[in-house]
N, C-alpha and C positions, 0 to 999 in steps of 0.2 A: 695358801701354798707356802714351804717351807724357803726361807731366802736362797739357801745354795741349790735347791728346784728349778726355783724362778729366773736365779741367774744364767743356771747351767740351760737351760730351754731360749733364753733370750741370747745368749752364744749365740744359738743356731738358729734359730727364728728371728730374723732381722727386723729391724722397727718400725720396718714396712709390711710385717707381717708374712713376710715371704723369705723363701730359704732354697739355694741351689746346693746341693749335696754332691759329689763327688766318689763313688765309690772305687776304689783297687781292691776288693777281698776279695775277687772272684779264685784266684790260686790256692781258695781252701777247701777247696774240691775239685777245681777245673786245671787247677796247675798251674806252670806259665801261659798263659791264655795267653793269645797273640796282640802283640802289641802291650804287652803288660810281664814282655819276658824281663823286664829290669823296671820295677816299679818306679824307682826314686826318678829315674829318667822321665819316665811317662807323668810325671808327677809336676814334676819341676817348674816348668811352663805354665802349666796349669793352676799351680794352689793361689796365683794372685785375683784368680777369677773364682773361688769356688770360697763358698761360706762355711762348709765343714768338708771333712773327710772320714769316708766310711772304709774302715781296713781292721785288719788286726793284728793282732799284738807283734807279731814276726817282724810283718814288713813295716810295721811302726820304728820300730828299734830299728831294723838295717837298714833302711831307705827315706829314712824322714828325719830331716834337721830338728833338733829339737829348737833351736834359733831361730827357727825361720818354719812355721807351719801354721794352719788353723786350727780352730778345734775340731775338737777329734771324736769320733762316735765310732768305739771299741765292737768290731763284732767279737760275737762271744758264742758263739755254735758253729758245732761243727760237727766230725768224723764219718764223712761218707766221701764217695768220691764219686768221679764220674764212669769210672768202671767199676763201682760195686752193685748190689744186686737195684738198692733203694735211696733215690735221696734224701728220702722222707727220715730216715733214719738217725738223728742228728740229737745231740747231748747236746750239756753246758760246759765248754775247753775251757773258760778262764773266770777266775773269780774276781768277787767284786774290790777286794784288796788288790789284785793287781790293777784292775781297771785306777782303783785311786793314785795307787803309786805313778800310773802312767796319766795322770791327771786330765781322762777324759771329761768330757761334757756330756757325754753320752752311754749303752750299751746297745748293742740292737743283735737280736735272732730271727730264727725265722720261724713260722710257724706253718703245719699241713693237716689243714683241714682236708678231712675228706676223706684221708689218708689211712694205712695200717696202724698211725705210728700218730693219728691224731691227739690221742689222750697221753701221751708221751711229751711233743712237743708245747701242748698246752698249760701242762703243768710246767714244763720247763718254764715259760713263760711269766707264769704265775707266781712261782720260786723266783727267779728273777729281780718281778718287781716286788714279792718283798725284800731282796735283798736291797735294790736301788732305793727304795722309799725310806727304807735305814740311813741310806748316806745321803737323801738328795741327790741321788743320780736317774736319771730319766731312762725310759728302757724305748729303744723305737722297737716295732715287731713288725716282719717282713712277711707277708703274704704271699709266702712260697707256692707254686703249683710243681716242683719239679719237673719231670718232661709232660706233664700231663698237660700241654699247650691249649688244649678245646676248655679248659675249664676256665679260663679268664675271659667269664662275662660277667654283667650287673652283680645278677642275683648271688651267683655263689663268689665274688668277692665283697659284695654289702656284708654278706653272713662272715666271711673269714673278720673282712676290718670292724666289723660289730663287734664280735666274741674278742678280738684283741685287745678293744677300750674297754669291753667291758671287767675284764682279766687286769686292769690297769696299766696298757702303757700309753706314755705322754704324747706318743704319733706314733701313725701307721703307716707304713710302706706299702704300695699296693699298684695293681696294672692297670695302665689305662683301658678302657674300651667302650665302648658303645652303650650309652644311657649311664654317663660317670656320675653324674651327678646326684645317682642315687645310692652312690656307694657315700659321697660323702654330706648325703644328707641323714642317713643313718648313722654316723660315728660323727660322735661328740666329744673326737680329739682330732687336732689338725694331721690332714693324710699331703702326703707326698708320693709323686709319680714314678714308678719305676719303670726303668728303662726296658731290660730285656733285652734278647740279640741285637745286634744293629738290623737295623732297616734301610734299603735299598739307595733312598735320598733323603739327603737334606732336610728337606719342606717338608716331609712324613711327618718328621720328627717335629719340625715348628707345630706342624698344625697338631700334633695330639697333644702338646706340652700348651701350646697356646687356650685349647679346645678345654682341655685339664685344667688351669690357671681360672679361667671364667665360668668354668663350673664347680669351683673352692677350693682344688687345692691349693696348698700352701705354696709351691712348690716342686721339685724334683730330685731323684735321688738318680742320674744316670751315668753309666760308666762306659761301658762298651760304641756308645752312642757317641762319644764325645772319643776318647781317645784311640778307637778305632777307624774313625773319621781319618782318613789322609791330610786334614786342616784341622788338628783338635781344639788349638789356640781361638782359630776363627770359630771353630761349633762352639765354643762356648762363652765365648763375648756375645755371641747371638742369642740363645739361650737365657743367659744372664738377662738381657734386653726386654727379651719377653717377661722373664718373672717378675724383673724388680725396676723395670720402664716401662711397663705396659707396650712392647711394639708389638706391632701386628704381625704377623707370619711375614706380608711382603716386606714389611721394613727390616725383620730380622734377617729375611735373605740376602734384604741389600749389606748387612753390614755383614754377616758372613761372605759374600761378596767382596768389598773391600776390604777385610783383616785378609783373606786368603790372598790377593791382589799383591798387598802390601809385604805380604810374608814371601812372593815370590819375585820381588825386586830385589 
């Protein structure tokens, strides 16, 4: 593997083999999503707990310190919204010279299998990494289901994070669910857990992140989970515990528990 690869990948992949991701790009279709109607705010608190951040180019520049940030893992797809016909529908918005300029670690898309627009976003994909592989820049690929929510199980996410290592990228972002473990026995690049809407509690979340960690992922990519959470601080000191302390879901509750405790004295 080329030095600036290796480097750029160990950014984000910690020396423990584990990685907490952080994403704010949801406003590239969804808008100000709630709780993310001022990024840099939602942010702030946050980047001391988080190993990368997933955003793009926009709210990189107006809401993030260049002084004071992690590495960065540039999305780079887009032009659909949540009120147009397809989400599936989605280009490449930024090249890989800007990604340099703004001195990511990373690139990540998404890809839709399954979809109208499947051989569309696959090549997208493909174009991509070779542009990354040019510069040593790693591409993640996101295992988008758009609103098609009944499709995140095993089989047809094994088959999406398959086709994405096999397409070359250096990790895949993908949904937890039921028998994970065989999505990432099939992909032979490190996957990370995507969040998805928030979920009702807490512990949901410990236990599919926990549940995901001991069956190999690397990791997490979650956003709405964390600073959607009314404790974002505390969801994610907890979190953090599970990926990169091994705590068990009850220990993580307990210390989500005491951060939330401590934040309301």
């Amino acid at each position: 593997m080329d030095w600036g690869m290796e480097n750029r990948l160990a950014q984000l992949i910690q020396s423990d083999g584990r990685c907490l991701f952080l994403p704010v790009d949801h406003g590239y279709f969804q808008g100000p999503t709630r709780r993310l109607e001022e990024p840099g705010k939602t942010l702030q608190p946050l980047l001391p707990y988080a190993d990368a951040i997933f955003i793009t180019r926009g709210i990189l520049r107006s809401s993030v310190d260049p002084n004071n940030t992690k590495p960065v893992i540039l999305r780079v797809s887009g032009g659909t919204s949540v009120v147009g016909k397809d989400l599936a529908y989605e280009g490449i918005t930024t090249s890989m010279e800007e990604a340099i300029r703004l001195n990511v670690s990373a690139v990540g898309l998404s890809i839709f299998v399954g979809t109208d627009y499947e051989h569309d976003s696959l090549l997208n994909l493909a174009n991509l990494v070779n542009e990354g592989e040019k510069y040593g820049i790693p591409v993640m690929a996101v295992t988008a289901v758009g609103k098609e929510l009944e499709k995140r199980d095993a089989r047809f996410l094994a088959l999406c994070s398959r086709i994405a290592a096999e397409l070359g990228a250096r990790v895949v972002k993908t949904y937890y669910c039921e028998g994970f473990e065989r999505i990432v026995q099939g992909c032979p690049v490190p996957v990370v857990i995507a969040g998805g809407p928030k979920v009702a509690t807490e512990s949901e979340v410990f236990e599919f992140v926990h549940d995901g960690i001991q069956k190999g992922a690397v990791g997490v990519n979650l956003g709405r989970n964390i600073w959607q959470n009314d404790h974002p601080v505390a969801m994610i000191k907890a979190l953090r515990a599970i990926i990169h302390d091994d705590a068990s879901v009850e220990e993580a509750q307990e210390i989500f528990n005491k951060a939330k405790s401590e934040r309301l004295l």
